[in-house]
C-alpha positions as CSV (number, residue, x, y, z in Angstrom):
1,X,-74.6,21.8,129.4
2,X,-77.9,20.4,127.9
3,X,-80.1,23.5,126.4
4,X,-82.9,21.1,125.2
5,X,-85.2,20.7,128.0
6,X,-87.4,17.7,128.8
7,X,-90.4,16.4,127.2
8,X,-92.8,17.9,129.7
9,X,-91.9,21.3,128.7
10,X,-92.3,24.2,125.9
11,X,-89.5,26.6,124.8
12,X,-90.5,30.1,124.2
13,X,-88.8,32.6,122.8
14,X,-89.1,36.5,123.4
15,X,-88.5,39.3,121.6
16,X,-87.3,42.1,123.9
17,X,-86.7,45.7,124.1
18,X,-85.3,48.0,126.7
19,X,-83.7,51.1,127.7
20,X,-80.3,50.0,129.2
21,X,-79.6,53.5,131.2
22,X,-81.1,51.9,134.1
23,X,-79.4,48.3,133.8
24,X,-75.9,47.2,134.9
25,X,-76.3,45.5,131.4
26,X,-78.5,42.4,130.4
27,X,-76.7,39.3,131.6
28,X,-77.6,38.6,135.7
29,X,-74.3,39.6,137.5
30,X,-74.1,39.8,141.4
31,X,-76.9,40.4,143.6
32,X,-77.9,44.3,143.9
33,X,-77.3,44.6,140.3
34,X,-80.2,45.0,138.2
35,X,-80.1,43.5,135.2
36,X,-82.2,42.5,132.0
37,X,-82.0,38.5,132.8
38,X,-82.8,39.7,136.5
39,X,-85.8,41.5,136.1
40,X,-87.2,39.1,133.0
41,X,-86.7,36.4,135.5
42,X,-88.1,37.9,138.5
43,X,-92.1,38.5,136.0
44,X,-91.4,35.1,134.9
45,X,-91.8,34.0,138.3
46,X,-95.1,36.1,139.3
47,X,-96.3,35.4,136.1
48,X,-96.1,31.1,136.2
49,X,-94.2,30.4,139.4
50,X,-91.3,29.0,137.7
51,X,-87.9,30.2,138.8
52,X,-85.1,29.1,136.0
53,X,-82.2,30.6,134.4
54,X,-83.1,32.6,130.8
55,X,-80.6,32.0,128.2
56,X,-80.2,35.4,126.0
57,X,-79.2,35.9,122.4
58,X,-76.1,38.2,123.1
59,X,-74.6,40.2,126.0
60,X,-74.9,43.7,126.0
61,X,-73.3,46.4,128.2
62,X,-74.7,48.6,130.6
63,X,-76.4,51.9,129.3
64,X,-76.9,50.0,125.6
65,X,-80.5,49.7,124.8
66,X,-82.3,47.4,122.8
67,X,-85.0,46.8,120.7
68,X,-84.4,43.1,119.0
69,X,-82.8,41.1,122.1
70,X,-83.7,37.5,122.2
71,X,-84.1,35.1,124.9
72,X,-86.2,31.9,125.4
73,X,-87.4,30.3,128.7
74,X,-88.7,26.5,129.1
75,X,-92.2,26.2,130.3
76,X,-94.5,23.9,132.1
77,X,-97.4,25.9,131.9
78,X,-100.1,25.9,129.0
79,X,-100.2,29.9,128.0
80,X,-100.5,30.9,124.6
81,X,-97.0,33.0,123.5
82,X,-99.2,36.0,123.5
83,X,-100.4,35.5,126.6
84,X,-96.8,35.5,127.5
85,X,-96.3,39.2,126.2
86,X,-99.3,40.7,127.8
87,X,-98.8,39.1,131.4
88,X,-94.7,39.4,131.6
89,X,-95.2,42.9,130.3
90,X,-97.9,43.5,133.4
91,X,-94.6,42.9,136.1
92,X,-92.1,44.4,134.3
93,X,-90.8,48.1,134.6
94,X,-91.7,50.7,132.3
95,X,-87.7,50.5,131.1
96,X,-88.2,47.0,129.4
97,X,-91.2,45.5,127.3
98,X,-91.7,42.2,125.5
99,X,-92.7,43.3,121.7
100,X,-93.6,39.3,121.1
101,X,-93.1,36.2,121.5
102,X,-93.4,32.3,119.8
103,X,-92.7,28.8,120.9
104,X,-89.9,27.4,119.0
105,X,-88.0,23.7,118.7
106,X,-86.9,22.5,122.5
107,X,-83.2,22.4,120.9
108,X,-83.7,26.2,119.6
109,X,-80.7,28.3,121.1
110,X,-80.9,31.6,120.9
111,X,-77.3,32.5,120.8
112,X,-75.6,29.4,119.1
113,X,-78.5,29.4,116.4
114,X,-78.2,33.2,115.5
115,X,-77.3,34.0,112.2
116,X,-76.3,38.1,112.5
117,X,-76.5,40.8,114.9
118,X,-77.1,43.8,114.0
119,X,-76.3,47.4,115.9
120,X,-77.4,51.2,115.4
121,X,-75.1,53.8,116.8
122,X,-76.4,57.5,117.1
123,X,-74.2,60.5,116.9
124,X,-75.7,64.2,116.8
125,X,-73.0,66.6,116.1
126,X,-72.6,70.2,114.7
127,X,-74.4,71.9,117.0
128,X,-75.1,72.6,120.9
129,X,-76.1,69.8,123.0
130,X,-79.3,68.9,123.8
131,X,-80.6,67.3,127.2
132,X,-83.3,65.5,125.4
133,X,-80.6,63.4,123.0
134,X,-78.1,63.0,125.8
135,X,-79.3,59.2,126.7
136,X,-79.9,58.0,123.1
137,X,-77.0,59.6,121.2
138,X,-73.4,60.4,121.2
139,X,-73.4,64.4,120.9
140,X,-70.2,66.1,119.4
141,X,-70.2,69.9,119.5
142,X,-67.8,70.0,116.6
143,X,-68.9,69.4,112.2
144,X,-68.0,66.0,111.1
145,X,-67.0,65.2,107.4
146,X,-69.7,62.1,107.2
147,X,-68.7,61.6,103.7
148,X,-65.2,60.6,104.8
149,X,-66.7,58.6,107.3
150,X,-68.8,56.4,104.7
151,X,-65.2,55.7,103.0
152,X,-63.8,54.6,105.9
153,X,-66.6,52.4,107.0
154,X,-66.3,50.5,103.4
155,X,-63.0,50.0,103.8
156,X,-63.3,47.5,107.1
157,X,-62.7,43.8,105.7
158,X,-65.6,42.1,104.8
159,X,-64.1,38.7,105.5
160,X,-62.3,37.0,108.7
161,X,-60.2,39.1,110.5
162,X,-58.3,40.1,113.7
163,X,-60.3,42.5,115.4
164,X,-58.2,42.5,118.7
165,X,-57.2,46.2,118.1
166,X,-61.0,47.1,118.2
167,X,-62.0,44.9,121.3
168,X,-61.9,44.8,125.1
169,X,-59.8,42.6,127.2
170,X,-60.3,39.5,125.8
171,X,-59.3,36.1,127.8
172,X,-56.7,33.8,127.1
173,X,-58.6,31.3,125.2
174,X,-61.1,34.0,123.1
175,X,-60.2,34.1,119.4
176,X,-60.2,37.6,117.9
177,X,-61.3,36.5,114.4
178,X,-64.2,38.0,113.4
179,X,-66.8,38.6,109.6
180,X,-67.9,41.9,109.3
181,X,-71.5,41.4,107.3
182,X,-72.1,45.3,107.0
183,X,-70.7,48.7,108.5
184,X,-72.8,51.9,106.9
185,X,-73.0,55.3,107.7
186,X,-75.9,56.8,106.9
187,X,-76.9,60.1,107.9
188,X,-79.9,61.3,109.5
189,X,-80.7,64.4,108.9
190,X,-78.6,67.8,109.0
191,X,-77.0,67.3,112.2
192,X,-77.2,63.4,113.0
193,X,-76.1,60.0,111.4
194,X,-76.5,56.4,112.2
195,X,-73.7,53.7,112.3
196,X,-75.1,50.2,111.0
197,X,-73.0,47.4,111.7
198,X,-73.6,43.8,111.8
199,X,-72.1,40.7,112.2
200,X,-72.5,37.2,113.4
201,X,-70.9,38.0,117.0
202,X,-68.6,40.7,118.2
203,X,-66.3,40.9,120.3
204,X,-66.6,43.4,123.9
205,X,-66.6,46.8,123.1
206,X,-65.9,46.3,119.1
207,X,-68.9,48.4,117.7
208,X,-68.1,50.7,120.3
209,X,-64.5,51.5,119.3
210,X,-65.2,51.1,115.5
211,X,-67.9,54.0,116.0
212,X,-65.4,56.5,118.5
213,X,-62.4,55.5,115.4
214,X,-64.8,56.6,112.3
215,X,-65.4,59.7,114.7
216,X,-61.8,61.1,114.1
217,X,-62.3,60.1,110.9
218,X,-65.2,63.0,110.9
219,X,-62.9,65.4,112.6
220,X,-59.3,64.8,111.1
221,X,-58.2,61.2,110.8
222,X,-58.0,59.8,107.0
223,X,-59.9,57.0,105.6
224,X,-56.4,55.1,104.4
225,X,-55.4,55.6,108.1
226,X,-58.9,54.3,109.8
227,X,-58.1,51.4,108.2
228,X,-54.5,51.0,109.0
229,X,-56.1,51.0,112.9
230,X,-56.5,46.9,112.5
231,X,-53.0,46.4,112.1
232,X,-52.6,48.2,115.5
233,X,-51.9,46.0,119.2
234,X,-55.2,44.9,121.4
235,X,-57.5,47.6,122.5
236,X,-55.3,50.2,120.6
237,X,-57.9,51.4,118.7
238,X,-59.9,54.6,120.4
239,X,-62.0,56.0,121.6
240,X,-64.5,53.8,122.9
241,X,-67.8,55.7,122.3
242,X,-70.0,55.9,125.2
243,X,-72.7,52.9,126.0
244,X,-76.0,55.3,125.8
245,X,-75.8,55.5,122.0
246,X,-75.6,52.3,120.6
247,X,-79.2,49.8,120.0
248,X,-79.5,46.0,119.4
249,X,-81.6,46.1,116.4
250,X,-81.8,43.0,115.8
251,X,-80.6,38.9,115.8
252,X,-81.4,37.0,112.3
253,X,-82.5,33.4,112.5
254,X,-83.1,31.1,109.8
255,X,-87.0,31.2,109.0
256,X,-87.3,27.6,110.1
257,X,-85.5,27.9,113.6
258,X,-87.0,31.5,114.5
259,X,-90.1,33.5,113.1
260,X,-92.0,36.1,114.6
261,X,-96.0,36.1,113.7
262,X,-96.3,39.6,114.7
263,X,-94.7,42.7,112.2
264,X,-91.6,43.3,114.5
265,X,-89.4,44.2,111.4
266,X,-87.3,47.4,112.9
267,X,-89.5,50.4,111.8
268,X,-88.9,54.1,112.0
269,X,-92.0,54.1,114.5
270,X,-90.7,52.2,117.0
271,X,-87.3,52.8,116.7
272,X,-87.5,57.1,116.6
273,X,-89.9,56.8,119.8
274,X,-87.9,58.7,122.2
């Protein structure tokens, strides 16, 4: 399929955040399911008229939220970028926002040209529940050891690798080899932690099941045996921590294919604005 469009037209790319409780997640599915794609498309539309297919920088499930997707839509029309943010941002939902945006190369694509992804997972823990946490983090009632955890986490192979045991069902033709860049637990104050991970793609649910695994490390499991979980058949390794916890931070770009003019590094302020 071509992905550079013709000479007549512009290629911007968006930088877009959202809370995913409310989306059957962001690629468009069938009709009567809201999606990301879906409702960046439909503003698109009121906003220029032009009705076209937005190409995204990575799928995520519904209930994960986002604060550094990328996607990039072809243009005929003569608005500046910004003028892009402020009038896309007029028709869209309070659930999703465009933080910026920047015209790019017409072959810039936002998925094969991405460097990194990176994810945040949230787990509270220790302590009751509360109803104000319960769509941004994973709450456990019981004490985790998060020092255990951190071993664990630095023990995942930092070069290619089967991940099969840590993914969903994966088609016939879909390799399992993936490079883990970074996985870091970090904790976040008495009763909370963050789970960093980042590579160049995943595979379906493997942030997912790497976070629910390094939670019985925090309860029980050891380090030694955390990382034995690789070894293990496809999808074996459990359990699959729920969807409302985990964040797209971000997708790195070479400087020369992708740069924002705005500040939109991932800062405490916008990330801890719940």
């Amino acid at each position: 399929m071509r992905t550079q469009p013709p000479a007549s037209l512009r290629r911007i790319a968006l930088l877009v955040a959202y809370d995913g409780v409310g989306f059957a997640g962001s690629q468009a599915q069938a009709p009567g399911r809201r999606t990301v794609q879906g409702e960046l498309e439909a503003a698109l539309v009121r906003f220029t008229g032009e009705q076209q297919r937005l190409r995204l920088a990575g799928r995520t499930d519904a209930g994960v939220h986002a604060r550094g997707q990328v996607c990039t839509l072809d243009t005929r029309s003569r608005h500046s970028p910004a003028r892009f943010v402020t009038a896309l941002n007029r028709y869209l939902s309070p659930d999703i926002a465009v933080r910026a945006a920047t015209e790019v190369a017409p072959a810039f694509d936002p998925r094969r040209h991405a460097l990194a992804r990176r994810y945040e997972y949230r787990i509270a823990y220790g302590r009751p529940r509360s109803p104000l946490l319960r769509l941004r983090s994973w709450q456990l009632p019981r004490p985790l050891d998060v020092e255990a955890m951190q071993q664990a986490a630095a023990l995942l192979p930092r070069s290619p690798a089967d991940w099969s045991a840590f993914a969903g069902a994966l088609g016939p033709s879909r390799s399992p080899l993936r490079t883990l860049v970074a996985c870091e637990v970090r904790p976040a104050g008495a009763h909370a932690l963050r789970v960093w991970v980042e590579a160049e793609s995943f595979l379906p649910q493997q942030v997912r099941r790497i976070v629910g695994a390094l939670s019985r490390v925090g309860l029980a499991m050891t380090p030694q045996a955390f990382a034995r979980l690789l070894e293990g058949g496809p999808s074996s390794a459990d359990p699959v921590a729920p969807a409302h916890g985990l964040t797209l931070v971000k997708v790195r770009y070479a400087p020369e294919a992708l740069h924002w003019t705005e500040d939109c590094d991932d800062d405490d302020a916008f990330a801890d604005g719940e």
